[in-house]
C-alpha positions as CSV (number, residue, x, y, z in Angstrom):
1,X,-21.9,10.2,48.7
2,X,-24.8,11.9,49.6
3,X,-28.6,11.3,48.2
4,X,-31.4,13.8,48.1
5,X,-34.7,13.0,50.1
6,X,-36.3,11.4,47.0
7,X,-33.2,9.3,46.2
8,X,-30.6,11.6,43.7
9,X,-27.2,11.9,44.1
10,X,-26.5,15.4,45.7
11,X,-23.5,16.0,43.4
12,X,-25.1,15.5,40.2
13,X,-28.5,15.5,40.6
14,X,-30.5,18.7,39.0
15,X,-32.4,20.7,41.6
16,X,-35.9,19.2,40.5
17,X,-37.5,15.9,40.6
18,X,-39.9,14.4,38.7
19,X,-43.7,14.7,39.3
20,X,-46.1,12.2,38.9
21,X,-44.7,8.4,38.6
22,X,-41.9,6.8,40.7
23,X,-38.5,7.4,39.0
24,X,-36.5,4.3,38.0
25,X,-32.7,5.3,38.8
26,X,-29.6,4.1,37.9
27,X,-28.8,1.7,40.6
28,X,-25.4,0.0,39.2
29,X,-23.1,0.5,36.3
30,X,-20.6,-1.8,35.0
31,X,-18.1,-2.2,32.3
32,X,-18.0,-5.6,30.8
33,X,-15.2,-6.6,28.8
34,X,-15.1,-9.4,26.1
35,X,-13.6,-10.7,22.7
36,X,-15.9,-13.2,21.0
37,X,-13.5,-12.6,17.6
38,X,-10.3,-11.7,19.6
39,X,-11.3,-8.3,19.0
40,X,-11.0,-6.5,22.6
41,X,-14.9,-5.2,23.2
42,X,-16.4,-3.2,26.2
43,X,-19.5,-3.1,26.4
44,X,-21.7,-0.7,29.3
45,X,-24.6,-2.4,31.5
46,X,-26.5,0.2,32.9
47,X,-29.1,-1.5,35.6
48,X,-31.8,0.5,37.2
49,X,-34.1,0.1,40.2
50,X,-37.0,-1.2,38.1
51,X,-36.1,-5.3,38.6
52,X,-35.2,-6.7,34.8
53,X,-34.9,-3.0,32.9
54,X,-30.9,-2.4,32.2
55,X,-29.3,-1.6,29.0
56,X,-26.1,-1.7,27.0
57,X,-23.6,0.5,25.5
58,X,-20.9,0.5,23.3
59,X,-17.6,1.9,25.1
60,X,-15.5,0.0,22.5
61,X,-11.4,2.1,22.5
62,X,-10.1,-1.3,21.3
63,X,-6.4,0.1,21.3
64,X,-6.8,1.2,25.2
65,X,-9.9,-0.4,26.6
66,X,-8.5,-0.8,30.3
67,X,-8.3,2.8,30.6
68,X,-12.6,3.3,29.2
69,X,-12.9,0.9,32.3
70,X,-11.0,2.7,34.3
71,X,-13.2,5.8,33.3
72,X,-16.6,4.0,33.7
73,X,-16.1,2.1,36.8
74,X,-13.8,4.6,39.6
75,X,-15.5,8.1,38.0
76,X,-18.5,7.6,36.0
77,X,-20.4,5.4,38.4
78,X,-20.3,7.1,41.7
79,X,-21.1,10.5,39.4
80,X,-24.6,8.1,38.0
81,X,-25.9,6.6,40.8
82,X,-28.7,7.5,41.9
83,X,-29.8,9.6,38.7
84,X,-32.8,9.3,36.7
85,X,-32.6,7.2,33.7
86,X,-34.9,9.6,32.0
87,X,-32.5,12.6,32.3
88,X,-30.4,11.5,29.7
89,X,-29.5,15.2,28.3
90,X,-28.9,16.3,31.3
91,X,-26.7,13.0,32.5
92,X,-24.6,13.7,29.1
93,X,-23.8,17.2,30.0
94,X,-22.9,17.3,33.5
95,X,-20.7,14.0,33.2
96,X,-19.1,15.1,29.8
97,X,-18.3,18.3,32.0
98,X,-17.4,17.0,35.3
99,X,-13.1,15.9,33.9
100,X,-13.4,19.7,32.9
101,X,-11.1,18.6,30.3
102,X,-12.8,16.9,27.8
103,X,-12.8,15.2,24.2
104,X,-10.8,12.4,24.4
105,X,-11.3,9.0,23.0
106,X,-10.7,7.6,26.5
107,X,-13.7,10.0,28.2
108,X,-16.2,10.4,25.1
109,X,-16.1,5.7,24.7
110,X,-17.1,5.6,28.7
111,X,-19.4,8.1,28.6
112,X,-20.9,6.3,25.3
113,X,-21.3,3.5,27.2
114,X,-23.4,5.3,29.3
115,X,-25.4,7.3,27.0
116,X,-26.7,4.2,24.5
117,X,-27.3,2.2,27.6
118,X,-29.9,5.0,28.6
119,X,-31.5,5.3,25.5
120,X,-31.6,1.7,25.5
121,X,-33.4,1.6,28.5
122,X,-35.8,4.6,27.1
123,X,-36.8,2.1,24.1
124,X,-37.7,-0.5,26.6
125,X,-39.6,1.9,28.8
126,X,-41.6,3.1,25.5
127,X,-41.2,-0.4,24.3
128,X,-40.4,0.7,21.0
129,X,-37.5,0.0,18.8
130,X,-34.9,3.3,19.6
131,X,-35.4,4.1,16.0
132,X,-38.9,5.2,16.4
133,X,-37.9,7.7,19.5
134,X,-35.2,9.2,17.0
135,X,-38.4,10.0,14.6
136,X,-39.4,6.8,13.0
137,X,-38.1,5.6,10.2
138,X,-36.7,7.0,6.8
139,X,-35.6,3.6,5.3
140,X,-36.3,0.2,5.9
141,X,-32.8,-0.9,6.6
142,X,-29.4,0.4,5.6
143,X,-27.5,-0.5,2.6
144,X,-24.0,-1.3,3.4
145,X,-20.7,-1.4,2.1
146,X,-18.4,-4.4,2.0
147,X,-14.2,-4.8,1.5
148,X,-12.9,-6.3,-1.2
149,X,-8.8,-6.8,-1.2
150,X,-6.4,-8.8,-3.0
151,X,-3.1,-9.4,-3.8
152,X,-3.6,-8.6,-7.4
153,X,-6.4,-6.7,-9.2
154,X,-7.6,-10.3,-10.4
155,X,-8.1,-11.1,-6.7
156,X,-9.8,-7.9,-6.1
157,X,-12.4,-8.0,-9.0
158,X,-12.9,-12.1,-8.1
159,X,-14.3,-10.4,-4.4
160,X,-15.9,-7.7,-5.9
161,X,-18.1,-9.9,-8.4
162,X,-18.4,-12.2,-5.5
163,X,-19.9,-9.5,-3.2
164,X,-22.4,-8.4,-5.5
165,X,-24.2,-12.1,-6.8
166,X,-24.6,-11.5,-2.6
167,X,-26.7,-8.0,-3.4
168,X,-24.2,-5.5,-1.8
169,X,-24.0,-2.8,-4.7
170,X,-21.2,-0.4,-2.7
171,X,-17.9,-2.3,-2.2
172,X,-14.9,-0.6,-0.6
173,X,-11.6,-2.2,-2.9
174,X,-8.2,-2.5,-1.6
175,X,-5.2,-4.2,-3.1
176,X,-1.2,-5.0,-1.9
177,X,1.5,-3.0,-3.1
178,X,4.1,-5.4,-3.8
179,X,7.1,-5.7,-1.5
180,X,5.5,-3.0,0.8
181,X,3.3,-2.7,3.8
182,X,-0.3,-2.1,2.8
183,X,-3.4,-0.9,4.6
184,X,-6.7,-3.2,4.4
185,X,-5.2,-6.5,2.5
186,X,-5.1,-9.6,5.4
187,X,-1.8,-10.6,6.1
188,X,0.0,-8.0,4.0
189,X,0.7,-5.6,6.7
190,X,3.8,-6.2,8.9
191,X,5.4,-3.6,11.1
192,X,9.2,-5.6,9.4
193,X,7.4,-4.5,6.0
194,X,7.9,-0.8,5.7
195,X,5.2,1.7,3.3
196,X,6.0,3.4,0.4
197,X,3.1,6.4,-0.3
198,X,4.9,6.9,-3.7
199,X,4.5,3.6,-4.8
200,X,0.9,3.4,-3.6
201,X,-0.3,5.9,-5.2
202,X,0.7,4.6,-8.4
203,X,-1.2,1.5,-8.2
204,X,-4.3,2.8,-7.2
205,X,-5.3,4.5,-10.2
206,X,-4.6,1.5,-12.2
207,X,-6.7,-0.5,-10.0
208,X,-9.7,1.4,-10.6
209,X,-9.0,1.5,-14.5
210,X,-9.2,-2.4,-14.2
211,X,-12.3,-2.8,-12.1
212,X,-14.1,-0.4,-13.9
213,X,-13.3,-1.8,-17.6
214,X,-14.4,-5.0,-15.6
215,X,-17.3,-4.5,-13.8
216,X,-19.4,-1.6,-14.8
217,X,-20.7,1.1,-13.8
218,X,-23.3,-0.4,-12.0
219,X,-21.4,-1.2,-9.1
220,X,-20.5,1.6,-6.7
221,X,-16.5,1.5,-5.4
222,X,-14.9,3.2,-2.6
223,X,-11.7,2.9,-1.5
224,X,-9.9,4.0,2.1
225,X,-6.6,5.8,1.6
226,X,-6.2,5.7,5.7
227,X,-4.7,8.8,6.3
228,X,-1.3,7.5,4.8
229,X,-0.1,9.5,2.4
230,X,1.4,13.3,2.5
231,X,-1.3,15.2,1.8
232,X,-0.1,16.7,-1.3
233,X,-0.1,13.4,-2.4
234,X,-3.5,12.8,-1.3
235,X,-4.8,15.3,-3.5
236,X,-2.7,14.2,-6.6
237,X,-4.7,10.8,-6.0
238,X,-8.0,12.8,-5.6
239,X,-7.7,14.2,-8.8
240,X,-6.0,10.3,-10.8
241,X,-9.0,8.6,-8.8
242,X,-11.6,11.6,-10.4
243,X,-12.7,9.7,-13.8
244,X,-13.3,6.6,-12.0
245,X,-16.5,8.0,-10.1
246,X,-15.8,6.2,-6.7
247,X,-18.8,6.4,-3.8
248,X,-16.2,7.9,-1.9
249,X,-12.7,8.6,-0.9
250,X,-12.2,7.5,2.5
251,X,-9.4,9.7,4.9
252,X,-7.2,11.0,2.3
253,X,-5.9,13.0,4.9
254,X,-5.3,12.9,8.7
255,X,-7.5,15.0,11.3
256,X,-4.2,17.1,11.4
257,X,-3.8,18.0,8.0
258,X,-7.7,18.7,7.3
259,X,-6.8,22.2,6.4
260,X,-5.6,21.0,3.0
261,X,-9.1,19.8,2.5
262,X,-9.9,23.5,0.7
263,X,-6.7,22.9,-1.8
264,X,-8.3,19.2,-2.8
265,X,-11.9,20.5,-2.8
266,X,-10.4,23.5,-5.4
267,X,-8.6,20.6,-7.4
268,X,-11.5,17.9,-8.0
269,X,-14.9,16.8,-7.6
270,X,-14.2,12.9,-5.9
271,X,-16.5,12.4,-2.9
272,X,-14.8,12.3,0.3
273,X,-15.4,10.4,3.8
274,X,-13.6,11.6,6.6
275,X,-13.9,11.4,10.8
276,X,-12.6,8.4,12.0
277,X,-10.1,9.8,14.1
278,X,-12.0,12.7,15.1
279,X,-12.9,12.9,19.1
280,X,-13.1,16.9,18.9
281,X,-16.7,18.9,17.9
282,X,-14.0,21.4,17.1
283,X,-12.5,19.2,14.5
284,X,-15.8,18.2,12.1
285,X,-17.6,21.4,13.0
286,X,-16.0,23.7,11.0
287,X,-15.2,21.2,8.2
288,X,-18.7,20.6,8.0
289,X,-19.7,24.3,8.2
290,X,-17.0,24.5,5.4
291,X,-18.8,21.6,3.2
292,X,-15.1,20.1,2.4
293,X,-16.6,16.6,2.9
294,X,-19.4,14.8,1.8
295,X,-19.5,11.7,4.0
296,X,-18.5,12.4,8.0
297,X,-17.3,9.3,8.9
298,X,-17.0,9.3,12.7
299,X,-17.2,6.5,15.5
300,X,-20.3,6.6,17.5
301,X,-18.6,6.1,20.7
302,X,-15.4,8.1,20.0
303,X,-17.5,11.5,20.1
304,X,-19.6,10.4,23.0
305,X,-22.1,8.5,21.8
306,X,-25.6,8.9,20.7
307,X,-26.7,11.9,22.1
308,X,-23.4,14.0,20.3
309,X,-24.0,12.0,16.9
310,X,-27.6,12.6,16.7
311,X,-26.6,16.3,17.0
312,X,-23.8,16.1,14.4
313,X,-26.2,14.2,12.1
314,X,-28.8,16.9,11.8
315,X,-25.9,19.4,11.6
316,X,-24.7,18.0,8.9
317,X,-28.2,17.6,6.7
318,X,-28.3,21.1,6.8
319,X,-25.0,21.3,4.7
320,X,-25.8,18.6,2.3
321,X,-22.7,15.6,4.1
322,X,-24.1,12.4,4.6
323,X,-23.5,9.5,7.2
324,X,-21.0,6.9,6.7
325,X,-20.4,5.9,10.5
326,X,-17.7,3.6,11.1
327,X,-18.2,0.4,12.0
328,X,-15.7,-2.2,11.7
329,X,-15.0,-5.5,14.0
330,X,-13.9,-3.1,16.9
331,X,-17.5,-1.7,17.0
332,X,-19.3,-4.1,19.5
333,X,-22.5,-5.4,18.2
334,X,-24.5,-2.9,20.5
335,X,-22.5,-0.4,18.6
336,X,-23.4,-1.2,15.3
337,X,-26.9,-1.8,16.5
338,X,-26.1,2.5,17.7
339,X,-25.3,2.6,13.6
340,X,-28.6,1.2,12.6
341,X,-31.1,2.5,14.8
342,X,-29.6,6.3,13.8
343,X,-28.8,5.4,10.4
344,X,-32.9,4.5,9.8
345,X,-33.9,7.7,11.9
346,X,-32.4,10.6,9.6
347,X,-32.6,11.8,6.3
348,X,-28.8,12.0,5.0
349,X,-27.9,9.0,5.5
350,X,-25.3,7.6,2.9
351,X,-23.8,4.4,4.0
352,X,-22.9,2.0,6.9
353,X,-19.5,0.4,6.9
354,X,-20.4,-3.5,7.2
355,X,-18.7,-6.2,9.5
356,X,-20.3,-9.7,9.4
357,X,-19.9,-11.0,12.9
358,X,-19.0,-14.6,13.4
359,X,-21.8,-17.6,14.9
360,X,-19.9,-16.8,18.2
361,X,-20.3,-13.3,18.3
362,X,-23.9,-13.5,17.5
363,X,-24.2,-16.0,20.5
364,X,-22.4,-13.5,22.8
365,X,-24.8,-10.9,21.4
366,X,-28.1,-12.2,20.9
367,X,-29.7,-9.8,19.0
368,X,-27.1,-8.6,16.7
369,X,-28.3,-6.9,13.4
370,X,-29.0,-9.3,10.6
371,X,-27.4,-8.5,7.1
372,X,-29.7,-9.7,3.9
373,X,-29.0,-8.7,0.5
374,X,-26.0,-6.4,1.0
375,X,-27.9,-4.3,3.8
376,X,-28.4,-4.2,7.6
377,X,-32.0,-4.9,9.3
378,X,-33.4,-3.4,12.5
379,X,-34.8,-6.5,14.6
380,X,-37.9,-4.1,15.8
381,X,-37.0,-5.3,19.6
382,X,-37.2,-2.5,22.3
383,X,-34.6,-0.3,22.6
384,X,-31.7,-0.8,20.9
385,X,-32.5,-4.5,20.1
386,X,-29.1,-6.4,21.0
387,X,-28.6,-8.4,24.5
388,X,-25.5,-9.2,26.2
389,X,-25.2,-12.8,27.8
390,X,-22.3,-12.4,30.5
391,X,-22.1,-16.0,31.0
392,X,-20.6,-16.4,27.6
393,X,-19.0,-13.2,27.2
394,X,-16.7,-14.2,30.3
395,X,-15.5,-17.4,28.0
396,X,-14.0,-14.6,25.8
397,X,-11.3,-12.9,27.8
398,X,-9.0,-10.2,26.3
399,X,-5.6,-11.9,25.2
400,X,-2.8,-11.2,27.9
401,X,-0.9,-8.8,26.5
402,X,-0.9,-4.7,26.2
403,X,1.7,-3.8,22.7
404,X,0.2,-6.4,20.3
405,X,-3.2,-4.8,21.0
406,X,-2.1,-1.5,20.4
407,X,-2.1,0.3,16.6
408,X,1.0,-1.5,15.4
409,X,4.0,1.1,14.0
410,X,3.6,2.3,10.6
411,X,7.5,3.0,9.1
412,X,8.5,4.5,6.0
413,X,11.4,3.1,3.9
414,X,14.0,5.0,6.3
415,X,11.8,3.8,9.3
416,X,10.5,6.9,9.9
417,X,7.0,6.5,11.8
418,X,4.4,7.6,9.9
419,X,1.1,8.3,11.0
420,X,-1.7,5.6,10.2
């Protein structure tokens, strides 16, 4: 590996330098992997020549995370060495490049790790909270939605009530199909159960009738259909779901049926989230472009990372789609802390999907956003605001085992696999 005369790697380094103070460079970079909730994290360290300024990234692939380590550790570093944290543009470019292929989950969550670890080090530099380098504020913290599910619509309206006395005012509902696997109810989904779309999509509507004779109109409901359905189906829910005024409709479709995005749109006006999946520029782009969704729903470090989704954000404000990045438990607290810091930086933001991390977590992570009356609060540290102590994060292993940590089969009443 060669270095330049002023430090830079030969290989990656851009043919200038810059004038005036000493550059800080990236002197190590590490992937550090942990599981507070037994929820398989990775997490970036970036460390620099300045003694005490590092930062963190979310490179969270929860279903593969060996292979993001993999990534960061044998290509990654030896590409960063040596490179000036300040070149952060550049940095993404030439490493997102350097596979030549490109766009997969795998490459786009370690070079995440890499990209919010550098704008976490750029908030420190400024020492300012990251929001304030992304434009200041728009909002002073971002309302979230929470998930309601029960085995019965009584147990879904009991959590829904219960979620609001607690000031959240958007609540995602899900509910079990009885005798059938089913998507966001705990302990209801068994790959020995099999899924029944038909069936499903019956119940739904009728859920919705309930809760709204219930609760109102004051109270703003979503619901995530998780890509599980045929997609003419989806669209026959689309339209049952339309008098019911939901927030959203989250992934009625999969990223490989988004073409019949154009039929639903011609069929009804419910609000749909989609993006979850999506690793491509070549998938949301045109989609976008198209206005066939109102909510892009896309994970931070799945496209890449900060630098991509600030991109994609003010893309999308110019065709009236609003944020709704995901952000579940396999998110790493640095992640969501990615979430917040962009969320309170643009102007079409919609929504942030909420996760409520656990005392341990929270000790893993100091620094972890703070949730207060059904929204999510910036802790106005430098940078991205969230810490990582390794001493603890070592007491949280990942489980020994591979399959169990994978997506687990989804299997239609013939036990067909279906796609989740």
């Amino acid at each position: 590996m060669g270095f330049n005369a002023a430090g830079g790697n030969l290989w990656t380094s851009p043919p200038w330098e810059p004038l005036g103070e000493p550059v800080v460079r990236i002197r190590e970079v590490r992937a550090i992997c942990t599981a507070p909730e037994g929820i398989r994290l990775v997490v970036v360290k970036v460390e620099t020549t300045e003694p005490g300024l590092y930062g963190l990234g979310c490179a969270t692939f929860t279903q593969r995370p060996l292979a993001v380590v993999a990534a960061v550790e044998r290509y990654l570093k030896p590409f960063l060495i040596g490179r000036s944290v300040d070149d952060i543009e550049d940095i993404w470019q030439a490493a997102y490049l350097s596979s030549y292929w490109r766009n997969s989950p795998v490459l786009h969550n370690a070079l995440s790790g890499v990209d919010m670890a550098l704008w976490d080090i750029k908030g420190k530099r400024a020492g300012m909270p990251l929001y304030q380098l992304l434009g200041g504020r728009c909002r002073v913290a971002l309302p979230l939605y929470a998930h309601a599910a029960g085995r019965d619509f009584q147990e879904v309206e009991e959590q829904v009530r219960e979620f609001a006395t607690r000031g959240y005012r958007f609540i995602r509902c899900q509910v079990a199909v009885p005798g059938r696997s089913t998507y966001g109810v705990k302990g209801d989904l068994s790959e020995r159960r099999d899924w029944d779309p038909r069936a499903y999509c019956r119940i739904i509507p009728r859920l919705f009738d309930y809760l709204r004779s219930r609760v109102g109109e004051e109270v703003e409901l979503l619901h995530d259909v998780h890509e599980r359905v045929p997609p003419i189906d989806a669209i026959q829910l689309a339209k049952a779901l339309e008098p019911y005024r939901l927030f959203f409709l989250e992934d009625p479709v999969s990223p490989e049926d988004a073409e019949y995005l154009r039929l639903l749109r011609s069929q009804c006006a419910t609000p749909i989230a989609l993006g979850e999946l999506f690793v491509n520029p070549a998938e949301y782009v045109p989609l976008v472009r198209e206005r066939l969704l109102d909510f892009i729903r896309v994970h931070l470090s799945a496209i890449g990372g900060l630098t991509p989704a600030r991109k994609l954000a003010a893309l999308c404000e110019f065709f009236g789609v609003r944020t709704a990045f995901h952000g579940p438990g396999d998110v790493s607290p640095v992640g969501h802390a990615a979430n917040l810091h962009l969320g309170l930086a643009i102007p079409n933001f919609g929504i942030q999907e909420q996760h409520e991390f656990t005392e341990t977590a929270r000790e893993v992570f100091p620094g972890t956003p703070e949730i207060r009356d059904g929204m999510l609060w910036p802790n106005d540290r430098p940078g991205l605001g969230v810490d990582l102590n390794e001493q603890l994060a070592a007491k949280y292993s990942f489980p020994d085992h591979v399959l169990e940590g994978s997506w687990p089969p989804l299997r239609g009443v013939d036990g067909t696999v279906l796609r989740p």
